[in-house]
C-alpha positions as YAML, in Angstrom:
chain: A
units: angstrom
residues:
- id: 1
  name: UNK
  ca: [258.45, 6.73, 51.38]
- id: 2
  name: UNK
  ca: [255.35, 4.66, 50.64]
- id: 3
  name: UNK
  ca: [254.00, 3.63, 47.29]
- id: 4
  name: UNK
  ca: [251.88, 6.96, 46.01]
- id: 5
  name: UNK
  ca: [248.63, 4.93, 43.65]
- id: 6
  name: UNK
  ca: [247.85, 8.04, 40.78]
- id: 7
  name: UNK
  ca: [244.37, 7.35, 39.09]
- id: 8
  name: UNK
  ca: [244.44, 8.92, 35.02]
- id: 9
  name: UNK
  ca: [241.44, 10.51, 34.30]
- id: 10
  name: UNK
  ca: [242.15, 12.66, 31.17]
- id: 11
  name: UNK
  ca: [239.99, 10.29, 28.59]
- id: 12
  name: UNK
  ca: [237.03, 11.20, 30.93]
- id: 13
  name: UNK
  ca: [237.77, 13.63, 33.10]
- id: 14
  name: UNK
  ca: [239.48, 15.59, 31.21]
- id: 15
  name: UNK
  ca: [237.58, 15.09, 27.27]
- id: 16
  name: UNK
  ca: [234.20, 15.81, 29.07]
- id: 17
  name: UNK
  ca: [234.80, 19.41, 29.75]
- id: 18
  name: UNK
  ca: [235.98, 20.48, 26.20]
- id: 19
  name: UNK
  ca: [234.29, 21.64, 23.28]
- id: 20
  name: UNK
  ca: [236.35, 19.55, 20.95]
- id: 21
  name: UNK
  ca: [235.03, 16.17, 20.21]
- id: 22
  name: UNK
  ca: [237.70, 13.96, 19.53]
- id: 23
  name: UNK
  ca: [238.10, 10.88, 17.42]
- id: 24
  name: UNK
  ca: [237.98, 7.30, 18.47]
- id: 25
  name: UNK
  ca: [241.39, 6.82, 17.31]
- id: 26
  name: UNK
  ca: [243.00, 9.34, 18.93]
- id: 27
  name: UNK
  ca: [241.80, 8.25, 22.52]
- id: 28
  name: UNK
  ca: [242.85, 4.94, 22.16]
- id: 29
  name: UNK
  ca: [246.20, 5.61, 21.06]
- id: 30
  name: UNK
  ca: [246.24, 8.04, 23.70]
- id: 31
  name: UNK
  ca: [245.06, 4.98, 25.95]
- id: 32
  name: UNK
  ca: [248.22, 3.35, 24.73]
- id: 33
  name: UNK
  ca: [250.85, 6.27, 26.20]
- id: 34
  name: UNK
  ca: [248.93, 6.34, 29.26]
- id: 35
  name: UNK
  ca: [249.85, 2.16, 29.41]
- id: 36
  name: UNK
  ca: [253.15, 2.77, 28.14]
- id: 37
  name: UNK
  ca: [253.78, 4.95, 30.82]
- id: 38
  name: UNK
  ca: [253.13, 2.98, 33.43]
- id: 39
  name: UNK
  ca: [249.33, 3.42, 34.59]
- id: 40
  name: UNK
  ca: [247.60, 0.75, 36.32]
- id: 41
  name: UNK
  ca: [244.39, 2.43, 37.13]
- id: 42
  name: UNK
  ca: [242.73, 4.44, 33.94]
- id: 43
  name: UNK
  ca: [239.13, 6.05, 33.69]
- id: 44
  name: UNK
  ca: [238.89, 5.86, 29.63]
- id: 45
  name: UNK
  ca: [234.84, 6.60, 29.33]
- id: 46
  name: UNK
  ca: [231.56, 7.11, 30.89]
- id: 47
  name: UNK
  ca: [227.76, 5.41, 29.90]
- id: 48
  name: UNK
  ca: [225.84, 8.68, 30.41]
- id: 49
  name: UNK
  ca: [223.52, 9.99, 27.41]
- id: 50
  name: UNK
  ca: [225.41, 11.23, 24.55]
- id: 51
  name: UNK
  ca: [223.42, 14.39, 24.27]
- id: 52
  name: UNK
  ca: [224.43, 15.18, 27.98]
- id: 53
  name: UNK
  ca: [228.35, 14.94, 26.71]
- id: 54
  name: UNK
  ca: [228.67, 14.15, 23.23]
- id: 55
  name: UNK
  ca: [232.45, 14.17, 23.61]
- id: 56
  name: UNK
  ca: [231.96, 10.45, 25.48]
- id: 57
  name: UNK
  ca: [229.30, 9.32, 23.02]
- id: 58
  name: UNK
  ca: [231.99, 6.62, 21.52]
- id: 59
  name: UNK
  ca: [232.15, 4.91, 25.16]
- id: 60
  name: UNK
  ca: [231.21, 1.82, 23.84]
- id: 61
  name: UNK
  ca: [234.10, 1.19, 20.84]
- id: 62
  name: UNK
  ca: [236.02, 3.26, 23.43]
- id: 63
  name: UNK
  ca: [236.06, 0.18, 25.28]
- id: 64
  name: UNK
  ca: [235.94, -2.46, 22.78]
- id: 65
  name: UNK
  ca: [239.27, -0.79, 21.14]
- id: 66
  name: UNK
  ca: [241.32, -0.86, 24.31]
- id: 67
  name: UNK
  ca: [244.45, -2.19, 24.34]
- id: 68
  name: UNK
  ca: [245.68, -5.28, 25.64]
- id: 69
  name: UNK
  ca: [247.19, -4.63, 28.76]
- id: 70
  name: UNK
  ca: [247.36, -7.63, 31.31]
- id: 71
  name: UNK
  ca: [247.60, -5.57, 34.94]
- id: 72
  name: UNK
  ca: [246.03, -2.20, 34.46]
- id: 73
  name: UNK
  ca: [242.22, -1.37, 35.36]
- id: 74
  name: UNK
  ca: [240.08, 0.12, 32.66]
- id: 75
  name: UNK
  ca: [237.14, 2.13, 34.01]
- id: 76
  name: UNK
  ca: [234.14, 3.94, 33.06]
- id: 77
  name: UNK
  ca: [231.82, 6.10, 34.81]
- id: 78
  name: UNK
  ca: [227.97, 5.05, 34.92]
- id: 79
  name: UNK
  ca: [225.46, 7.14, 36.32]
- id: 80
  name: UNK
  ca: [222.67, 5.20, 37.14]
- id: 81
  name: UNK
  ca: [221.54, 1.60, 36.41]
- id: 82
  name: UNK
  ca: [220.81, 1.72, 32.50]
- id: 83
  name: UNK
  ca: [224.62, 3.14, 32.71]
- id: 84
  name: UNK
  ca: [226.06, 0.40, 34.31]
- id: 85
  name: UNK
  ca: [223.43, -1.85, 31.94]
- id: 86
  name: UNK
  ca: [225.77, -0.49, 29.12]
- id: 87
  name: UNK
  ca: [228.61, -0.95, 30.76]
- id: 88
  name: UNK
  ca: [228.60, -4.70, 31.39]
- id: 89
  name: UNK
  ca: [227.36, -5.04, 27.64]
- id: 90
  name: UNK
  ca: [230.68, -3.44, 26.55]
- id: 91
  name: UNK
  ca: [232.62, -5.70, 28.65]
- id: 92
  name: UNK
  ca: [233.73, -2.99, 31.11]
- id: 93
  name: UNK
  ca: [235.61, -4.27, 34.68]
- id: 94
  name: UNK
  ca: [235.31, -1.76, 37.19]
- id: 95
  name: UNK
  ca: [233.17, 1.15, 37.50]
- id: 96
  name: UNK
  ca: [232.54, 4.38, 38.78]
- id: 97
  name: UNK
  ca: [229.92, 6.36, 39.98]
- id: 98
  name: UNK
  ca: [229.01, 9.70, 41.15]
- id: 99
  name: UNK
  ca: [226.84, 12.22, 42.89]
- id: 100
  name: UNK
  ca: [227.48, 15.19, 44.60]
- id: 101
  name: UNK
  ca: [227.89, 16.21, 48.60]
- id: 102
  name: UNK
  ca: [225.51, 19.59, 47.89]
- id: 103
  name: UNK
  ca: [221.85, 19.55, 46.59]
- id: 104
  name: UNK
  ca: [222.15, 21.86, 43.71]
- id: 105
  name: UNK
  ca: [225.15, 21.29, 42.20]
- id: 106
  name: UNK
  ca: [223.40, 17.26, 42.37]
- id: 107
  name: UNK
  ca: [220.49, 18.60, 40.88]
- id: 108
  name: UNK
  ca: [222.28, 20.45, 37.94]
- id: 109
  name: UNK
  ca: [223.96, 17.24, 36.75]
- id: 110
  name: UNK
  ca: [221.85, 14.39, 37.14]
- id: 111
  name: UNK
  ca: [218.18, 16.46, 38.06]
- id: 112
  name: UNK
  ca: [217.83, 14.62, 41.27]
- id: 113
  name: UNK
  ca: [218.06, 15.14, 44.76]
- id: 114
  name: UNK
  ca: [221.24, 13.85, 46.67]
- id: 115
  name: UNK
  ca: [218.56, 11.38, 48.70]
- id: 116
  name: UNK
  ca: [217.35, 10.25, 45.14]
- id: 117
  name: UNK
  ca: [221.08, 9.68, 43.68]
- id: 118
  name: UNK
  ca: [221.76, 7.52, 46.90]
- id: 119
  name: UNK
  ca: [218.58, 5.48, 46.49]
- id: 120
  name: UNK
  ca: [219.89, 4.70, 42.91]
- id: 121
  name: UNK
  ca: [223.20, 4.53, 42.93]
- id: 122
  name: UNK
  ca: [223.14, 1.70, 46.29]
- id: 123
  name: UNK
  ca: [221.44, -0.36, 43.94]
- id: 124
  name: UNK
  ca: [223.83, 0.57, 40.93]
- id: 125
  name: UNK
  ca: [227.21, -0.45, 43.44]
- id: 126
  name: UNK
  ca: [225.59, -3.39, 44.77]
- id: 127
  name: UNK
  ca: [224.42, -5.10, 41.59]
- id: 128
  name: UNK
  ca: [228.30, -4.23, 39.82]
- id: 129
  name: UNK
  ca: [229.60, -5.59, 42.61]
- id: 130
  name: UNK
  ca: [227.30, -9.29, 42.63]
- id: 131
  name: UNK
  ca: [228.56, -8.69, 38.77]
- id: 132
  name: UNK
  ca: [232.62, -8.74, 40.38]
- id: 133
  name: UNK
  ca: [232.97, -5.66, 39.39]
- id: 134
  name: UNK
  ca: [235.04, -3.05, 41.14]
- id: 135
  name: UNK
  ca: [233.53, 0.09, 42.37]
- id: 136
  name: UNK
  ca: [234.90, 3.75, 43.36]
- id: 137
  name: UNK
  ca: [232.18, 6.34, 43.94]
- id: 138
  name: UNK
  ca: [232.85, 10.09, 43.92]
- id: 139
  name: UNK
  ca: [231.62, 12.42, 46.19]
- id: 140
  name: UNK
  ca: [231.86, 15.66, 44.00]
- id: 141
  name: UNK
  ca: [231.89, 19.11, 45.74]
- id: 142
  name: UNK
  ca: [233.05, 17.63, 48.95]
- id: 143
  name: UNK
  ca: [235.32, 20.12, 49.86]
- id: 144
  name: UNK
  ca: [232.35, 23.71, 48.58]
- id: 145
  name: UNK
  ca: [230.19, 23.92, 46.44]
- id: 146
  name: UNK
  ca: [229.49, 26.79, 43.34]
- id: 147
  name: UNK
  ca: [226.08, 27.38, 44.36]
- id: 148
  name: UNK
  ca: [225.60, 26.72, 48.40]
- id: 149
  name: UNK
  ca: [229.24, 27.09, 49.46]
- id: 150
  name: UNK
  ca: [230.98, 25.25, 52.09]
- id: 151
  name: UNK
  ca: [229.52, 21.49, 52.43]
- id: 152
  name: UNK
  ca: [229.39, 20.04, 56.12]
- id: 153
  name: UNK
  ca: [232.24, 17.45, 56.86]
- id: 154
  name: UNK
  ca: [229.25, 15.36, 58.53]
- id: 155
  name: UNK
  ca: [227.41, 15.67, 54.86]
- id: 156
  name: UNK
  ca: [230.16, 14.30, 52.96]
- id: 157
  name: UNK
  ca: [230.38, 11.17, 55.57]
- id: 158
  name: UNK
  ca: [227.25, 10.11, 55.74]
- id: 159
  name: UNK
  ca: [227.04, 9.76, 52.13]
- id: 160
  name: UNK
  ca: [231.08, 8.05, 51.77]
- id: 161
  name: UNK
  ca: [229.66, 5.73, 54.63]
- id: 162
  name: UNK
  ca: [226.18, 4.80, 53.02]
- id: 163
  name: UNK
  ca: [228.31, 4.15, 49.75]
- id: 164
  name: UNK
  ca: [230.99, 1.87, 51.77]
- id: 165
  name: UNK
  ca: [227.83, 0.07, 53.34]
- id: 166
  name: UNK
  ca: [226.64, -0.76, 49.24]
- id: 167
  name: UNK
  ca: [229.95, -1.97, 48.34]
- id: 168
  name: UNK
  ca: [231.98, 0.64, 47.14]
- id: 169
  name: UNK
  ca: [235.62, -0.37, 47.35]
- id: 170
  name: UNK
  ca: [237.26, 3.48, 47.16]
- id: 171
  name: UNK
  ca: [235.58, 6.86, 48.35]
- id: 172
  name: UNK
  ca: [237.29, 9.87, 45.56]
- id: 173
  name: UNK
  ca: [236.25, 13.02, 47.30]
- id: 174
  name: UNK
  ca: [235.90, 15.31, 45.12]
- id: 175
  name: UNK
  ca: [236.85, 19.43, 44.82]
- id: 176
  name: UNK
  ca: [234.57, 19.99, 42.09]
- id: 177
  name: UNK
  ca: [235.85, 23.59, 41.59]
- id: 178
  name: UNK
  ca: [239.04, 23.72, 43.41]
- id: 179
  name: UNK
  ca: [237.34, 25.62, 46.76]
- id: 180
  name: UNK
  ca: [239.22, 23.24, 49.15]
- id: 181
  name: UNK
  ca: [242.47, 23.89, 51.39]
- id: 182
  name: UNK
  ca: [244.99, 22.31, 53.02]
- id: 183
  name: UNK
  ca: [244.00, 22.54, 56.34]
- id: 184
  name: UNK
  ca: [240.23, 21.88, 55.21]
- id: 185
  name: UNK
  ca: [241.46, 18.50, 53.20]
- id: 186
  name: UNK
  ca: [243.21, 17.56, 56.79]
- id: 187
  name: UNK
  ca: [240.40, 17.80, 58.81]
- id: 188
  name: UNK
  ca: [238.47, 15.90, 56.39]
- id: 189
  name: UNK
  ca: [240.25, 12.60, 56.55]
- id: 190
  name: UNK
  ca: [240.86, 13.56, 60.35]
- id: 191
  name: UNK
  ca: [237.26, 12.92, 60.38]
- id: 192
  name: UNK
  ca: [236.87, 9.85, 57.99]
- id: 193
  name: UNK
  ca: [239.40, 7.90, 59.84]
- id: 194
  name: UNK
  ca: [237.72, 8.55, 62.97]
- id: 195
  name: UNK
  ca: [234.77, 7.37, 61.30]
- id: 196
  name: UNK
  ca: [236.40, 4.18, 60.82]
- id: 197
  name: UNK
  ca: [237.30, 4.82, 56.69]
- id: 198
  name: UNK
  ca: [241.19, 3.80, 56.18]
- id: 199
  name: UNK
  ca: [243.08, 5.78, 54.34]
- id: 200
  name: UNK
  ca: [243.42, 3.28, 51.42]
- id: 201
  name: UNK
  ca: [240.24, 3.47, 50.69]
- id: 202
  name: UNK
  ca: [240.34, 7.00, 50.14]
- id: 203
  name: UNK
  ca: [241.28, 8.76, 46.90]
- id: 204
  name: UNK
  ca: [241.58, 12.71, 46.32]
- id: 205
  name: UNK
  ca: [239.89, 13.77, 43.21]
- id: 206
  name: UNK
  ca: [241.26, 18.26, 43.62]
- id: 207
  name: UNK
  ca: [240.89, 20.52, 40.96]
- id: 208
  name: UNK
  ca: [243.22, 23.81, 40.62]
- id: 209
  name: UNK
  ca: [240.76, 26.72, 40.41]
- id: 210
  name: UNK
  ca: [242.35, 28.49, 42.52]
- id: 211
  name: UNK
  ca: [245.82, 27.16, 42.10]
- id: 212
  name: UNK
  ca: [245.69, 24.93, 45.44]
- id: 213
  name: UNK
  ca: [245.51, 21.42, 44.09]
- id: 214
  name: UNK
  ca: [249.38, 20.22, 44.47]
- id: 215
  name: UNK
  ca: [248.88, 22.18, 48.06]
- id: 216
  name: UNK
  ca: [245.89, 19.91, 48.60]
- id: 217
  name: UNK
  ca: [247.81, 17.10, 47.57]
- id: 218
  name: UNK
  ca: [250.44, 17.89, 49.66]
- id: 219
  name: UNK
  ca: [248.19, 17.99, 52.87]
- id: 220
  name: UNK
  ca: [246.96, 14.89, 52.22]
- id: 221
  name: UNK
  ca: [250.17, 13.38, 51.83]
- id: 222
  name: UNK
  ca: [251.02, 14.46, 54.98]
- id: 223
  name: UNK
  ca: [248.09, 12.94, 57.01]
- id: 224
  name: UNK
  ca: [249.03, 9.91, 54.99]
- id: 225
  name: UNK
  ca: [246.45, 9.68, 52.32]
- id: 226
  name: UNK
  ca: [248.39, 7.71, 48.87]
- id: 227
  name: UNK
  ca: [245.53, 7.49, 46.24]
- id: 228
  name: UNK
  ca: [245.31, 10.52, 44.30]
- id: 229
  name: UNK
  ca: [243.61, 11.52, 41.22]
- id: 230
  name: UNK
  ca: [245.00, 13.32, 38.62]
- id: 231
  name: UNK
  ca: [244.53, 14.41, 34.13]
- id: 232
  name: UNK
  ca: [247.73, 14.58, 32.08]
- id: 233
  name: UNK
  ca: [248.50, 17.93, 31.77]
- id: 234
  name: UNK
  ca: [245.47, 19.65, 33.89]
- id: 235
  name: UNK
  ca: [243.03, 19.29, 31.31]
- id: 236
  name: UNK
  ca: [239.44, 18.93, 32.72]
- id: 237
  name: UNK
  ca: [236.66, 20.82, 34.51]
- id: 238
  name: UNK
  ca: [233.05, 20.58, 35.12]
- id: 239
  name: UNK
  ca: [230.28, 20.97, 32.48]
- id: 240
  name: UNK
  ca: [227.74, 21.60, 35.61]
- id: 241
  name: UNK
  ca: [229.72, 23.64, 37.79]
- id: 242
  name: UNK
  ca: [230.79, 27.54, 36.67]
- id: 243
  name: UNK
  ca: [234.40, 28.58, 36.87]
- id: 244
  name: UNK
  ca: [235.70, 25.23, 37.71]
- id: 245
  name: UNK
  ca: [238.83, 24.78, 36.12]
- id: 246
  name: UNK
  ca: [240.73, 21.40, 35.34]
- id: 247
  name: UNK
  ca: [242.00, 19.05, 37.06]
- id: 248
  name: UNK
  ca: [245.32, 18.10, 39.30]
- id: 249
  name: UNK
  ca: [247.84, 17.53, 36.34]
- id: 250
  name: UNK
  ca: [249.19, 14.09, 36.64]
- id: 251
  name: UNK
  ca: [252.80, 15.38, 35.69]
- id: 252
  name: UNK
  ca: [252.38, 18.59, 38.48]
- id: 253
  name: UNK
  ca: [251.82, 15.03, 41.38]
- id: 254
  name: UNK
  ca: [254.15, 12.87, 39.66]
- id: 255
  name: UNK
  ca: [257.06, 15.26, 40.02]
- id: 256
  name: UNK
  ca: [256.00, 16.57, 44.03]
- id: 257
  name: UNK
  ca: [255.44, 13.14, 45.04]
- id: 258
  name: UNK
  ca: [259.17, 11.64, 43.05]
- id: 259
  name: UNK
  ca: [261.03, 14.90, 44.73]
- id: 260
  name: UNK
  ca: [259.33, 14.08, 48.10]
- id: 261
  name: UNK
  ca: [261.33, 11.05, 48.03]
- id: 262
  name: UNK
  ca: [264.36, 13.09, 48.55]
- id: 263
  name: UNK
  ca: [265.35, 12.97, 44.30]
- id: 264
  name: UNK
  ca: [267.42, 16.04, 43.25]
- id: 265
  name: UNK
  ca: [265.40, 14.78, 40.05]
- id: 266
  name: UNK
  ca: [262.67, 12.85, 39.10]
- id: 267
  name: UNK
  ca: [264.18, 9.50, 37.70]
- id: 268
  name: UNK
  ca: [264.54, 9.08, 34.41]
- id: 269
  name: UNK
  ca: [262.13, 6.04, 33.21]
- id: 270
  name: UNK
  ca: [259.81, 4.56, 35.56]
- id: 271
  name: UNK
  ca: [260.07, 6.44, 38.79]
- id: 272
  name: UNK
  ca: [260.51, 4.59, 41.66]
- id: 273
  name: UNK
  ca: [257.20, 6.38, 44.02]
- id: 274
  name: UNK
  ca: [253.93, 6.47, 41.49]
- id: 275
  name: UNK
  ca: [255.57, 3.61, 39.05]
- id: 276
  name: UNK
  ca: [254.81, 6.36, 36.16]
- id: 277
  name: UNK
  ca: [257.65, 7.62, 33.55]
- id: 278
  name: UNK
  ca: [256.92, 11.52, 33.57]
- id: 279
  name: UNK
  ca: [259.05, 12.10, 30.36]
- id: 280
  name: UNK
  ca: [256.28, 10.13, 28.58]
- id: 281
  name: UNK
  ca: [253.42, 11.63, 30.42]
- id: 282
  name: UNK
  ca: [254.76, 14.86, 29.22]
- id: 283
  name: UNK
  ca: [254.63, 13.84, 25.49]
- id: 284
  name: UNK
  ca: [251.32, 12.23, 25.77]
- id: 285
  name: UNK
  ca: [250.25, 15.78, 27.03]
- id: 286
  name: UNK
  ca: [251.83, 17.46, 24.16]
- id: 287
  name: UNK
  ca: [249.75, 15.27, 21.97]
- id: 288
  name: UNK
  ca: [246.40, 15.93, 24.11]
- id: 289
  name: UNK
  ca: [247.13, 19.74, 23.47]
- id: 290
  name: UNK
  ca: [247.78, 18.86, 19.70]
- id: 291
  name: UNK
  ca: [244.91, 17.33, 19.72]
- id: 292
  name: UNK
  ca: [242.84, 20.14, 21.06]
- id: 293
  name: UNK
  ca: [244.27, 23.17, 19.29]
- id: 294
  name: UNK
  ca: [244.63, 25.13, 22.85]
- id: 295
  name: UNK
  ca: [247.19, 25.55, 25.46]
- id: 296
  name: UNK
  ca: [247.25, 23.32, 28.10]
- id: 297
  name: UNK
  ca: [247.54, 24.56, 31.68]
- id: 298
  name: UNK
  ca: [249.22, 22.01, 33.72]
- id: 299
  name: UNK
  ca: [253.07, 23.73, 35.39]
- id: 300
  name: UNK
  ca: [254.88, 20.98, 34.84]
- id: 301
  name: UNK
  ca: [253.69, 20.77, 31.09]
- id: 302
  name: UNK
  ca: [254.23, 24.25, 30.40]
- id: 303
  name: UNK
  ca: [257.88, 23.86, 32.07]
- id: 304
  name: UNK
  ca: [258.55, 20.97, 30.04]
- id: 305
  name: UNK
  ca: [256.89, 22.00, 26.91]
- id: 306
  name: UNK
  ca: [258.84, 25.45, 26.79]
- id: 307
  name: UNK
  ca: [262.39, 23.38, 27.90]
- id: 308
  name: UNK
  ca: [261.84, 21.63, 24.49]
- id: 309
  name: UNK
  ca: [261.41, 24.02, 22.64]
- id: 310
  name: UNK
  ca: [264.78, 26.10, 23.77]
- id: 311
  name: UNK
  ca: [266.73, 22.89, 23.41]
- id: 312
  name: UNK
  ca: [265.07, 22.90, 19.99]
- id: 313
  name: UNK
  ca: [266.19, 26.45, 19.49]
- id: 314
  name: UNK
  ca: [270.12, 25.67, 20.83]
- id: 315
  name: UNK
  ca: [270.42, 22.58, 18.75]
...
């Protein structure tokens, strides 16, 4: 089986969504276990307005606190050119950016129309990447949107292609609120492959609204997709889209893509598909739910978390 490339969102992602604001402190030590367990490719921040999410108002020492870690990718989102402004002031390496596929969820989050976002956002990858930065640019609500419904596969293209043609290195397509489905994720990257978009240059960004994001994953797998996106534990959601629930939880992929491999187990240590220990992903979760005083929703956490606790109990 092939190399599987997980992407850790749950500094961004994952802190955006909650009401909790946590310290500086905490995120870079959480930073550290996400290191420590192997990550290459962490999204740690994003340069939007702190009054649109205060919990990412710290983006800047955020970055400047980061550990040393020769190897692995710090990002941060930007959303538009004063973003990405900040971004190379703080030091920042790659970047990400967004917009959505449908025309009102794009207008709840940034007040722009999709043709607007594009107009901006060419100039926003094309000036990071003259800066050698690199560049992934969601494509949020690619797979249904809250408000319209189901987006057109031709939609979601035509923007990943107009990106591609700025300079965007990876296309995450994005299930905003968990409304995609297998088959629906297949015919997708049926179609972007036609279109002349590898697969490596594809990442899945699925949430688990409906309880379908390891299913998605598992699609895409199959048609041979390998970058996936994913928030230790499930944490995450959507400030600008109602009902969506969090994200894939990294430990839910690490342990389908491990056991894909044919393991009766997931390794112990550093497993041998995604490159990430899942015994420390777990306890970095436990210290994210710590942190926010609620239960956490990921499976795999709530397996693991509740196995501790009865070995606890037999001890």
């Amino acid at each position: 089986m092939s190399q599987v490339h997980l992407y850790e969102v749950c500094l961004r992602d994952g802190l955006q969504n909650e009401t909790a604001v946590l310290p500086t402190p905490f995120k870079l030590a959480l930073a550290q276990r996400l290191v420590d367990a192997g990550f290459v490719d962490i999204e740690v921040t994003s340069f939007v307005r702190p009054r649109w999410v205060p919990q990412l108002a710290d983006a800047t020492d955020v970055i400047r606190g980061l550990p040393h870690a020769p190897g692995v990718r710090f990002w941060a989102l930007v959303p538009n050119m004063r973003g990405l402004e900040r971004a190379v002031e703080a030091d920042v390496g790659h970047v990400a950016t967004f917009l959505s596929a449908s025309e009102t969820h794009n207008r709840k989050n940034v007040n722009r129309t999709v043709k607007e976002s594009l107009s901006g956002l060419g100039k926003v990858v094309e000036s990071a990447k003259g800066d050698g930065m690199g560049v992934r640019s969601y494509i949020s609500t690619a797979f249904g949107c809250p408000f319209e419904g189901e987006v057109d596969v031709e939609r979601v293209l035509s923007l990943a292609l107009s990106l591609r043609d700025a300079g965007a290195d990876t296309i995450a397509l994005g299930d905003t609120t968990g409304m995609g489905h297998p088959e629906q994720v297949k015919r997708m990257l049926e179609r972007f492959t036609e279109a002349g978009i590898p697969l490596e240059d594809i990442a899945l960004h699925f949430h688990d609204t409906r309880g379908t994001a390891v299913a998605n994953a598992y699609a895409a797998w199959q048609f041979g997709a390998r970058r996936f996106d994913g928030s230790v534990s499930g944490v995450g959601g959507c400030p600008y889209a109602p009902g969506a629930a969090g994200n894939a939880c990294t430990q839910d992929l690490v342990h389908l893509f491990e056991r894909l491999d044919g393991a009766q187990e997931v390794p112990e240590g550093f497993a041998p598909v995604t490159g990430v220990d899942l015994e420390r992903v777990a306890e970095a979760g436990l210290m994210l739910e710590g942190a926010l005083e609620r239960p956490l929703s990921g499976r795999y956490h709530e397996f693991w978390k509740g196995d501790r606790e009865r070995q606890a109990r037999t001890a």
